[in-house]
TORKOL-4160 file (C-alpha; in steps of 0.2 Angstrom, whole numbers, padded with zeros to 4 digits, m for minus):
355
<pt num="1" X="m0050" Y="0093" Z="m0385"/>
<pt num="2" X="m0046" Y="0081" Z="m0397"/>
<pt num="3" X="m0056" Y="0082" Z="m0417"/>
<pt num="4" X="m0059" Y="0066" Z="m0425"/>
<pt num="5" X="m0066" Y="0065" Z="m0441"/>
<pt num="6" X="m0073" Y="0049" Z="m0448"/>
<pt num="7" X="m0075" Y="0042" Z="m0466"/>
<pt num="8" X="m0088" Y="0030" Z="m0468"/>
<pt num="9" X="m0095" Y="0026" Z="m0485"/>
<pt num="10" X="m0109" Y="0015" Z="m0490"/>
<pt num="11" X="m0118" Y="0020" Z="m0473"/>
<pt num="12" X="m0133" Y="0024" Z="m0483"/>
<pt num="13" X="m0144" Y="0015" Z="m0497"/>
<pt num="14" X="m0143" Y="0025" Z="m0511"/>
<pt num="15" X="m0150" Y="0009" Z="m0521"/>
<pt num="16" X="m0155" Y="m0004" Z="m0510"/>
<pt num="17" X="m0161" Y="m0007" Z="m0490"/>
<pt num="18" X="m0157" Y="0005" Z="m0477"/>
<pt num="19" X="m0151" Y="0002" Z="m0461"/>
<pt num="20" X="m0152" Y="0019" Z="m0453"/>
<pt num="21" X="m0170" Y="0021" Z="m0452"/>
<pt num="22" X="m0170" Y="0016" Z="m0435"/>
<pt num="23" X="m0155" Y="0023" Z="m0427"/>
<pt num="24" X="m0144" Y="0018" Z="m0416"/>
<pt num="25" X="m0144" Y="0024" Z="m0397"/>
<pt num="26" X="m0127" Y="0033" Z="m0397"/>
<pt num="27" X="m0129" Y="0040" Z="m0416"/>
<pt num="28" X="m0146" Y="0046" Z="m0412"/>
<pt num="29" X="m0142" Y="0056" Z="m0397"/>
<pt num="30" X="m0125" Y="0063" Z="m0405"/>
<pt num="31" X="m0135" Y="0067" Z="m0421"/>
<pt num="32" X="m0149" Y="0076" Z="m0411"/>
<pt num="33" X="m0134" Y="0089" Z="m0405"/>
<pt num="34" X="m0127" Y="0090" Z="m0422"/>
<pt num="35" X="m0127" Y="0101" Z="m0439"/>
<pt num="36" X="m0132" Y="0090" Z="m0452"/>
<pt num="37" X="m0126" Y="0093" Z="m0471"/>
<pt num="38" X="m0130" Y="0085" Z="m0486"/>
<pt num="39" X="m0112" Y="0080" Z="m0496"/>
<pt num="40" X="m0113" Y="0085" Z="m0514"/>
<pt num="41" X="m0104" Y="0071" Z="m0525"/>
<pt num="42" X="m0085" Y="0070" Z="m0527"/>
<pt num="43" X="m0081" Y="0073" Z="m0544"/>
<pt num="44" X="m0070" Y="0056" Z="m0554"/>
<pt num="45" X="m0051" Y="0056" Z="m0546"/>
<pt num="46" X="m0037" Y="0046" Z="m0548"/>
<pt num="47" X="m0033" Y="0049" Z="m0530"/>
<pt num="48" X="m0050" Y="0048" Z="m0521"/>
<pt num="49" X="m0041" Y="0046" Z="m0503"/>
<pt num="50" X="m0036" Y="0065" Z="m0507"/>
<pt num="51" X="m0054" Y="0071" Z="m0501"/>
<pt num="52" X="m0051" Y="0060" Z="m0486"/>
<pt num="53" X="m0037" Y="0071" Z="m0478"/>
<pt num="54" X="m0047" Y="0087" Z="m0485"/>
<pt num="55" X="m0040" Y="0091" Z="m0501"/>
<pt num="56" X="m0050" Y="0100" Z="m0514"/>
<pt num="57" X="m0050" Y="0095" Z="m0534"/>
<pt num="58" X="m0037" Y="0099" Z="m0544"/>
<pt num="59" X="m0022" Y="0092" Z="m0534"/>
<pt num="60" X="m0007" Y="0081" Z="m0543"/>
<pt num="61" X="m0015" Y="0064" Z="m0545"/>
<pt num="62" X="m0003" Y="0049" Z="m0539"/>
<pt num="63" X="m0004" Y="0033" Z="m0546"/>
<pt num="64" X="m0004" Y="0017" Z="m0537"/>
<pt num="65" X="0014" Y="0016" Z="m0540"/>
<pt num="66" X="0021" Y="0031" Z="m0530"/>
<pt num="67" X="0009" Y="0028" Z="m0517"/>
<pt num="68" X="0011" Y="0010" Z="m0512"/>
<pt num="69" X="0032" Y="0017" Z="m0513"/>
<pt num="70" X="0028" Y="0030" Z="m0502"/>
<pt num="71" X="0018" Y="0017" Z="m0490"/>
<pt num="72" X="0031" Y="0007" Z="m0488"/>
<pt num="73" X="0043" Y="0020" Z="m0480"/>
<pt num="74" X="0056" Y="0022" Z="m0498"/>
<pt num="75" X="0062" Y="0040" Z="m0503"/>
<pt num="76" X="0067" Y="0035" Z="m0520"/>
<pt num="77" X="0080" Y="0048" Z="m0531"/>
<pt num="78" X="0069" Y="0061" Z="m0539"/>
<pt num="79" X="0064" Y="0056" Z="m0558"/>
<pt num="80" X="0061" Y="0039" Z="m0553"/>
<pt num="81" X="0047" Y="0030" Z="m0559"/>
<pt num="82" X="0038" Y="0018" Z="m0545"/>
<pt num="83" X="0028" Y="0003" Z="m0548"/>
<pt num="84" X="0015" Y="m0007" Z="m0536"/>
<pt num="85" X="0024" Y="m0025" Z="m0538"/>
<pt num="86" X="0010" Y="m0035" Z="m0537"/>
<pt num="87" X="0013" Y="m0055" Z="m0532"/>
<pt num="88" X="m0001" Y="m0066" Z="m0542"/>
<pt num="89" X="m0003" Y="m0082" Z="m0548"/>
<pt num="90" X="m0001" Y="m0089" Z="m0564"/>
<pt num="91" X="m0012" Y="m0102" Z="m0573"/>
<pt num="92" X="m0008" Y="m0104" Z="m0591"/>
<pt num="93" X="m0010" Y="m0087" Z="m0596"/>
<pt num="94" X="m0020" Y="m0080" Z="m0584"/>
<pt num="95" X="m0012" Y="m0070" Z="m0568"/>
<pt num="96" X="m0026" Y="m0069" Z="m0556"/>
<pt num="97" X="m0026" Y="m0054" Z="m0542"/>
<pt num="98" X="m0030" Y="m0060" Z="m0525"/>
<pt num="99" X="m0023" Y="m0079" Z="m0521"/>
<pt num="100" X="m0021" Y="m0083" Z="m0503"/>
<pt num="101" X="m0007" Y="m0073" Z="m0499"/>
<pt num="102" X="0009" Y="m0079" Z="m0494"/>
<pt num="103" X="0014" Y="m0084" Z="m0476"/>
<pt num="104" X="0028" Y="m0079" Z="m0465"/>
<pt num="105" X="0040" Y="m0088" Z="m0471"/>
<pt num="106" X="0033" Y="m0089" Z="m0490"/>
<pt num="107" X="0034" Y="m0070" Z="m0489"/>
<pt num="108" X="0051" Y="m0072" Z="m0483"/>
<pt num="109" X="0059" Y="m0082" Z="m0496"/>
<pt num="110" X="0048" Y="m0072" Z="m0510"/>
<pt num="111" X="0056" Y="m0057" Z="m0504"/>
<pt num="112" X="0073" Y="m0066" Z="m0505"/>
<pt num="113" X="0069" Y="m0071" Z="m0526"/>
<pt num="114" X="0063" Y="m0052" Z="m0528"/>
<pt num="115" X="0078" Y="m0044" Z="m0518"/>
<pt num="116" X="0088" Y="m0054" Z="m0530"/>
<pt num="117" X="0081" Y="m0050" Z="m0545"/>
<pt num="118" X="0088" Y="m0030" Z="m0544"/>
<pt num="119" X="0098" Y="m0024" Z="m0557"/>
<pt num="120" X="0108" Y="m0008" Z="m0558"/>
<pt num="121" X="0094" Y="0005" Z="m0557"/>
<pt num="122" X="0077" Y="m0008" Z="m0553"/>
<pt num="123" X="0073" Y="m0009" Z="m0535"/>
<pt num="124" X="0064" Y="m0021" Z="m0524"/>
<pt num="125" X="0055" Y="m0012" Z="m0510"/>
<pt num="126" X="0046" Y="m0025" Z="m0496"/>
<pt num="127" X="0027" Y="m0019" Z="m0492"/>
<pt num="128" X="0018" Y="m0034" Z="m0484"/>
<pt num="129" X="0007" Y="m0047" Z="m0490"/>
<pt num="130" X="0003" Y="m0048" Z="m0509"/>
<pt num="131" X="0008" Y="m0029" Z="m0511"/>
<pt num="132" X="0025" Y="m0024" Z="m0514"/>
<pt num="133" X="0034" Y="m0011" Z="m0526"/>
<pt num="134" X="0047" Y="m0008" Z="m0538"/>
<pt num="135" X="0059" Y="0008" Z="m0542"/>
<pt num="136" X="0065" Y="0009" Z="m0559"/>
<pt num="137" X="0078" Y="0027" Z="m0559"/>
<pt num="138" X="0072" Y="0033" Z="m0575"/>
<pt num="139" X="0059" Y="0042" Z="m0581"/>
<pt num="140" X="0051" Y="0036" Z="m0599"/>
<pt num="141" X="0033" Y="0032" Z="m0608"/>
<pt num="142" X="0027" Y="0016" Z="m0603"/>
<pt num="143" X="0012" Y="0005" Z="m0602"/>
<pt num="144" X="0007" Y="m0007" Z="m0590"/>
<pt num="145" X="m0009" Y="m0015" Z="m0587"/>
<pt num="146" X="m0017" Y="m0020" Z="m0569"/>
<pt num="147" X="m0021" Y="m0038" Z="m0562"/>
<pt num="148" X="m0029" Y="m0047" Z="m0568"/>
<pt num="149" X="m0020" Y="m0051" Z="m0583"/>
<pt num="150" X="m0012" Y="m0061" Z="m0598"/>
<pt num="151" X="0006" Y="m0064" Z="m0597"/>
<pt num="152" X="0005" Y="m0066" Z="m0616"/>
<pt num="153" X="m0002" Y="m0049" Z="m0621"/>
<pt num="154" X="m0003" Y="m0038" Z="m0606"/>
<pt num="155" X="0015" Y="m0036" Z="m0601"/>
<pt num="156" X="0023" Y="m0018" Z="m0601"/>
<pt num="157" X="0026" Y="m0009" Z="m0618"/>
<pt num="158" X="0037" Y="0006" Z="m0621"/>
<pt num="159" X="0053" Y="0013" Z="m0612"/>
<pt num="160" X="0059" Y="0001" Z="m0601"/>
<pt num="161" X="0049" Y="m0014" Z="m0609"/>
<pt num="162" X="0065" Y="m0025" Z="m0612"/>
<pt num="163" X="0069" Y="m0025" Z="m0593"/>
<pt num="164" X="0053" Y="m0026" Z="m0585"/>
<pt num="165" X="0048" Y="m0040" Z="m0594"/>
<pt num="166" X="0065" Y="m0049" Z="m0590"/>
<pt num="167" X="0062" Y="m0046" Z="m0574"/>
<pt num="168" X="0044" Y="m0052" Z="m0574"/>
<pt num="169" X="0051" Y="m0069" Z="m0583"/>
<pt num="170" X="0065" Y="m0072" Z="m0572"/>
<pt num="171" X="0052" Y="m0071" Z="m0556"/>
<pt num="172" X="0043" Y="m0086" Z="m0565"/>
<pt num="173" X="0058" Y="m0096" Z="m0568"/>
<pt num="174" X="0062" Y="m0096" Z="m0551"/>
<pt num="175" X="0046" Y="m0095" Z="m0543"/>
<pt num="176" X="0038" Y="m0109" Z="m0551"/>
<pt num="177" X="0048" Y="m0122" Z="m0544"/>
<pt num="178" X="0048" Y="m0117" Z="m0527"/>
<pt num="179" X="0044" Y="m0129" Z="m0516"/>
<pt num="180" X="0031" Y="m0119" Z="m0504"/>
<pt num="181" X="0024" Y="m0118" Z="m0523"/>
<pt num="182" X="0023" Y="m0137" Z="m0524"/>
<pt num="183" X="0015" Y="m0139" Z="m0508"/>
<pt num="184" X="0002" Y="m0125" Z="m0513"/>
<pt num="185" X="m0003" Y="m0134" Z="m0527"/>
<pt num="186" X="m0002" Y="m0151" Z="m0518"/>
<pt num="187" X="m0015" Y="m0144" Z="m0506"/>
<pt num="188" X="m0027" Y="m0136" Z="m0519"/>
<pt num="189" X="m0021" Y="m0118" Z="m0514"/>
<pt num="190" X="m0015" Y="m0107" Z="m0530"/>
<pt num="191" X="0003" Y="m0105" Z="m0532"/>
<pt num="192" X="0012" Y="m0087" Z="m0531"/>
<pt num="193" X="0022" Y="m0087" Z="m0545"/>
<pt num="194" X="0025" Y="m0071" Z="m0553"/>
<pt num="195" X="0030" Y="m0056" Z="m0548"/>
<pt num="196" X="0021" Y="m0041" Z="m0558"/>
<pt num="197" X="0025" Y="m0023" Z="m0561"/>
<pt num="198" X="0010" Y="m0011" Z="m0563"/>
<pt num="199" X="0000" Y="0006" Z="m0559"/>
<pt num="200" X="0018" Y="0014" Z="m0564"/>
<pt num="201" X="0019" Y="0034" Z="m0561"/>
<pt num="202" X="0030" Y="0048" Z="m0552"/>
<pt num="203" X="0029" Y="0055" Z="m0536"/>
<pt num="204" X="0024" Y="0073" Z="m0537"/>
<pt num="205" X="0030" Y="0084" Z="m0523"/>
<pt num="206" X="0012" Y="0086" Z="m0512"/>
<pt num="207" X="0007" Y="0101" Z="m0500"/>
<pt num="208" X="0012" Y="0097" Z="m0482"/>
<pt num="209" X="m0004" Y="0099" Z="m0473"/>
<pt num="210" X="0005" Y="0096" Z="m0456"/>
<pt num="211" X="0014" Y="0116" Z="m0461"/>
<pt num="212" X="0000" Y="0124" Z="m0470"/>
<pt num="213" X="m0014" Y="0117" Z="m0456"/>
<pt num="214" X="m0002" Y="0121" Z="m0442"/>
<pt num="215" X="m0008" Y="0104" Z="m0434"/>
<pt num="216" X="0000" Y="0088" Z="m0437"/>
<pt num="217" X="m0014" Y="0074" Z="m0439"/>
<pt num="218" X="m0011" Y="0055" Z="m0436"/>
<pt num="219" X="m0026" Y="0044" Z="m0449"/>
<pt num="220" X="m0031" Y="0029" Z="m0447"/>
<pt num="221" X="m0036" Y="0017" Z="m0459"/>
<pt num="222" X="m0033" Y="m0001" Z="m0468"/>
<pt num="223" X="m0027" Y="0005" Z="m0484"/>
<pt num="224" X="m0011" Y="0004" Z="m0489"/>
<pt num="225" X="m0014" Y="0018" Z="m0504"/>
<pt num="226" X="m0020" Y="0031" Z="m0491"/>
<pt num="227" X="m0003" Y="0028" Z="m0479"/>
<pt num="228" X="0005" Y="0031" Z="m0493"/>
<pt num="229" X="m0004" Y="0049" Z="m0497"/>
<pt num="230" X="m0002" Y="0053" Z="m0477"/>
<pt num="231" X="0018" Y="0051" Z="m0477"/>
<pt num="232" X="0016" Y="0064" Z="m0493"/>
<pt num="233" X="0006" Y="0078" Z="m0486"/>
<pt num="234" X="0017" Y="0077" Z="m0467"/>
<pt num="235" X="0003" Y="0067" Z="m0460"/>
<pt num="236" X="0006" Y="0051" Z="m0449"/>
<pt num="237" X="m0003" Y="0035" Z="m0451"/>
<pt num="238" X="m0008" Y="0022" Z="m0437"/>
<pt num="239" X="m0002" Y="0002" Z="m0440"/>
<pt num="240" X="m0014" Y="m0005" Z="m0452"/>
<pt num="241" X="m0014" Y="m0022" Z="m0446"/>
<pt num="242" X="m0021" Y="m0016" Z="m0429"/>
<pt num="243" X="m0035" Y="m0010" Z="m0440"/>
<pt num="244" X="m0046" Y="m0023" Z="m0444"/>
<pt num="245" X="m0056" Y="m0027" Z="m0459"/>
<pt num="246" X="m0076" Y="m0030" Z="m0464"/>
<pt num="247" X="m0084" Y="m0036" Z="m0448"/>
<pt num="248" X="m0070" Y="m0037" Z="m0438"/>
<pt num="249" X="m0065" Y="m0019" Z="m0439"/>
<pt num="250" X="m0057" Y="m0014" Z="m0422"/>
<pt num="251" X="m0069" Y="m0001" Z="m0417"/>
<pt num="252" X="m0065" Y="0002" Z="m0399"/>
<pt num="253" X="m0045" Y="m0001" Z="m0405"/>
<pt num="254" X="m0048" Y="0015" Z="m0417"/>
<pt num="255" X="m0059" Y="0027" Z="m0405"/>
<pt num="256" X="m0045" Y="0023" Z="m0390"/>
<pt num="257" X="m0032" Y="0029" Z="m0401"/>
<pt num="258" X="m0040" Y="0044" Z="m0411"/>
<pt num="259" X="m0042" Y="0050" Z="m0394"/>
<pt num="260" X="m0024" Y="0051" Z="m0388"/>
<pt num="261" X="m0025" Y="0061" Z="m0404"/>
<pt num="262" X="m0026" Y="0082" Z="m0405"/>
<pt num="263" X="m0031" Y="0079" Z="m0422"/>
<pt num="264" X="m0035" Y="0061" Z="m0431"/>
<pt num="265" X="m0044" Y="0056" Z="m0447"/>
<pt num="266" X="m0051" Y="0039" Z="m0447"/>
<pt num="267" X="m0055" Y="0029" Z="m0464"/>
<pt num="268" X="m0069" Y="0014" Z="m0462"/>
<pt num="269" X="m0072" Y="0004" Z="m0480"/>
<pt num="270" X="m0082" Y="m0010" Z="m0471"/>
<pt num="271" X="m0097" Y="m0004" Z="m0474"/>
<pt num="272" X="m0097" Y="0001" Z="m0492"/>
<pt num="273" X="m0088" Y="m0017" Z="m0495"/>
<pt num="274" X="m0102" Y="m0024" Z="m0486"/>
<pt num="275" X="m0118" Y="m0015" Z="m0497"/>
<pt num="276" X="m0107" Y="m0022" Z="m0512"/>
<pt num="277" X="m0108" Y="m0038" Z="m0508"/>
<pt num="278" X="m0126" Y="m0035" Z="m0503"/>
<pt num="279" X="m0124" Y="m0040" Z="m0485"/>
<pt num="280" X="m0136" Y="m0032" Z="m0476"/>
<pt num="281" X="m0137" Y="m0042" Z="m0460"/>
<pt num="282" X="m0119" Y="m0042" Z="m0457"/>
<pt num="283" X="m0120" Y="m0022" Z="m0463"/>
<pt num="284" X="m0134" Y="m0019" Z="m0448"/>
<pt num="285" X="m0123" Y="m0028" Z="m0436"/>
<pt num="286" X="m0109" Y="m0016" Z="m0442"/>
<pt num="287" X="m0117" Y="m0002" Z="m0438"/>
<pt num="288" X="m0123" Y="m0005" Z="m0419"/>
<pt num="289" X="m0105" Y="m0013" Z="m0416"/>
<pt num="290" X="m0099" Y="0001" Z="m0421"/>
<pt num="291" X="m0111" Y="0013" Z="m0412"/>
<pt num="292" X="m0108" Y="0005" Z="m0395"/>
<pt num="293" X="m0088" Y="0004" Z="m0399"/>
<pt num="294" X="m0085" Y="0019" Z="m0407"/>
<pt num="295" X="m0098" Y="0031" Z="m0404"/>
<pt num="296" X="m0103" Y="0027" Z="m0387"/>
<pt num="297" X="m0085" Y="0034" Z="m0379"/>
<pt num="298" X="m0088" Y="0048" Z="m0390"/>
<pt num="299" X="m0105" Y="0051" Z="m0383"/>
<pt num="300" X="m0098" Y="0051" Z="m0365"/>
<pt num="301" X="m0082" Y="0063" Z="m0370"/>
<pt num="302" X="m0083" Y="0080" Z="m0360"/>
<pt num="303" X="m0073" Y="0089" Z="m0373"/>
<pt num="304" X="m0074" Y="0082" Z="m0391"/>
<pt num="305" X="m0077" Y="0087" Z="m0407"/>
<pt num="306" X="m0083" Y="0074" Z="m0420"/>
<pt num="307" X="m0085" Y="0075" Z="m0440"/>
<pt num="308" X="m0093" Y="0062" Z="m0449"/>
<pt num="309" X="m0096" Y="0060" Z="m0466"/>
<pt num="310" X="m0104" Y="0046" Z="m0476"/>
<pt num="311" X="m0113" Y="0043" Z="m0492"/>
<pt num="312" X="m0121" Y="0060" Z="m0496"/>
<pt num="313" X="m0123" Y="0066" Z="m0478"/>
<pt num="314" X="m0112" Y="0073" Z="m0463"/>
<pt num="315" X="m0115" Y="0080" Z="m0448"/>
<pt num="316" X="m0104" Y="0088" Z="m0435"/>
<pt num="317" X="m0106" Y="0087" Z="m0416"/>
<pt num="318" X="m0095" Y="0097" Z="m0401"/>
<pt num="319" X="m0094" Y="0097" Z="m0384"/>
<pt num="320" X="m0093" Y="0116" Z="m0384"/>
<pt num="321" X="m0107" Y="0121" Z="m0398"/>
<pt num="322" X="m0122" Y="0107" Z="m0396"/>
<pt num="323" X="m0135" Y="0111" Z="m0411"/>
<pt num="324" X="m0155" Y="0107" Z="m0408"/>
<pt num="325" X="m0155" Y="0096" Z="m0426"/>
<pt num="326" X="m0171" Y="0095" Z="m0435"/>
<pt num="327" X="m0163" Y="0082" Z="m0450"/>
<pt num="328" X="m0166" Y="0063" Z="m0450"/>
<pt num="329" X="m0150" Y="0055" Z="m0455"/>
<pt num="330" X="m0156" Y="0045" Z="m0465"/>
<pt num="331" X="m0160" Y="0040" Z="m0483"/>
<pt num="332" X="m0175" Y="0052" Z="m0480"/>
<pt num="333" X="m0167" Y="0070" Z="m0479"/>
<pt num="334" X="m0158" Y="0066" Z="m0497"/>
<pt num="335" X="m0173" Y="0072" Z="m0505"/>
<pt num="336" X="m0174" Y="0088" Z="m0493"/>
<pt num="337" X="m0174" Y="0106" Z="m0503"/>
<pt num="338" X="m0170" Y="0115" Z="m0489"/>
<pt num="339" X="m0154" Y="0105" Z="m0479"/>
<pt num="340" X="m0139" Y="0116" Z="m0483"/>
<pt num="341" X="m0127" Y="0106" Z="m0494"/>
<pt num="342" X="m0106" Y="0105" Z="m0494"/>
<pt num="343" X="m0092" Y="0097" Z="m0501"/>
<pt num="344" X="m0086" Y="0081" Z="m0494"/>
<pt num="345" X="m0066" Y="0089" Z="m0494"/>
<pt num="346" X="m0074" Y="0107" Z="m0485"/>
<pt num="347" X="m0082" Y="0096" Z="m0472"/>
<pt num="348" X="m0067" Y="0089" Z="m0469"/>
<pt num="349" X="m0057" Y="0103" Z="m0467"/>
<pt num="350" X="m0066" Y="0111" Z="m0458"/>
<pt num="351" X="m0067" Y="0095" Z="m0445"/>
<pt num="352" X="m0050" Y="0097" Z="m0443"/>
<pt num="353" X="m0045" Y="0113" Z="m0442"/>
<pt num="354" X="m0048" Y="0123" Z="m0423"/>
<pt num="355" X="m0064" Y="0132" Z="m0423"/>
């Protein structure tokens, strides 16, 4: 029997319109089988993907730094500090966040100026696209400040300061004069032009949930910062590429392979990203794609057992214990006295660990 549990914030409209008060066929019919909880709110964490995998309050928070490390398949020397190695774009004295990113071979001769720039004990490590990260093997009290940023004032301070800003200097001097950067700003499209060092932390030594659960689990998602948790905790992590994004999210991709899986965790953020931006159409069409994609193989699954949790609700269906529900799951039942109420990471847990 294979145990998928799903992640799906933003499902519900806490603030704005709903999209669930008429459901959809597959949800509906797997719902109606189901124990249905209310999720009390996650407390404020630096590593939010923790409750993801199950993991309670409380744990060892890693910064972006050691996550994007570990994402990217490095096993640094212990009492290292790791840094997300962000590629921006340079306008005066503004570094903006998210330019196009590079192409194939823009990426390639990026890599090439970054790989060059290593000194005795600061590391390039290749990630893909815009994200990449940096090892510096030493430990000291820094400050770095997140894209986006002011070359002028917001470049690191404390231990280390000397050589991470020489570094960050010399990516702009032989950046800038690239000529994939000319043809960038030739064609209107913004330059990639500095190389930038941020999110800076350790990596503390994490539980290995694959040993204490006694199940190894394979997770699913886009997000470069939760691959990076999984390879921590003894957890695999599907390609992220395959995965999709928004509206094109790879539903019947992600269902296909969570159930080759014993055990698999699957992380969705188009939806949330979606009620952001106030999309509701597109959100609506989200969610019956992904009830015919997703849901619907589940639905017709002999032996299955699903977990899914959204924003303040969750409910539970199995193949070998169908519940008669009596909960809407919808906006509605958030209000409820009387629905029994858990916590996101117990849900989780308890999703994937044998009955």
């Amino acid at each position: 029997m294979s145990r998928i549990v799903v992640v799906m914030p933003g499902l519900l409209a806490l603030d704005g319109e709903s999209v669930m008060r008429t459901v959809p066929p597959n949800f509906a019919r797997l719902v109606d089988q189901s124990e249905v909880v209310r999720l009390t709110t996650p407390p404020e964490a630096e590593m939010p993907e923790a409750f993801i995998l199950g993991m309670p309050p409380g744990i060892d928070q890693l910064r972006p730094g050691p996550l994007a490390v570990s994402a990217f398949g490095a096993d640094p020397p212990d009492r290292s500090t790791h840094f997300l190695l962000s590629i921006g774009s340079m306008s005066g004295d503004v570094i903006s966040a998210a330019p196009p990113p590079p192409t194939a071979k823009e990426l390639e001769r990026i890599v090439a100026i970054a790989t060059k720039l290593n000194m005795r004990l600061v590391t390039f490590v290749q990630g893909a696209g815009l994200d990449h990260a940096l090892v510096w093997e030493k430990e000291g009290d820094l400050g770095t400040h997140s894209l986006p940023a002011s070359y002028s004032n917001d470049r690191p301070e404390g231990d280390g300061e000397s050589m991470l800003r020489r570094y960050i200097d010399d990516s702009v001097n032989l950046l800038r004069d690239e000529e994939f950067n000319m043809i960038r700003i030739d064609t209107g499209v913004a330059p990639l032009n500095v190389l930038w060092p941020w999110g800076h932390g350790i990596r503390y030594k994490l539980p290995n949930l694959a040993l204490r659960r006694g199940a190894p689990a394979k997770v699913l998602s886009n997000s470069m910062r939760l691959e990076g948790l999984v390879r921590l905790v003894g957890y695999r992590h599907g390609k992220r590429s395959a995965f999709g994004s928004g509206t094109n999210t790879k539903f019947a991709y992600i269902i296909r392979e969570a159930m080759k899986e014993s055990v698999a965790i699957v992380a969705i953020d188009a939806a949330i990203q979606l009620r952001e931006k106030n999309q509701i159409d597109e959100l609506d069409w989200l969610v019956r794609e992904f009830d015919r994609e997703f849901l619907g193989p589940v639905a017709n699954a002999t032996e299955i057992d699903l977990t899914f949790c959204t924003n303040g609700l969750a409910f539970r269906y199995s193949t070998t214990t169908k519940t008669a529900n009596r909960w809407p799951f919808d906006e509605r039942v958030l209000e409820e006295a009387g629905i029994p109420k858990r916590d996101l990471w117990s849900v989780i847990e308890k999703g994937i660990l044998p009955p």
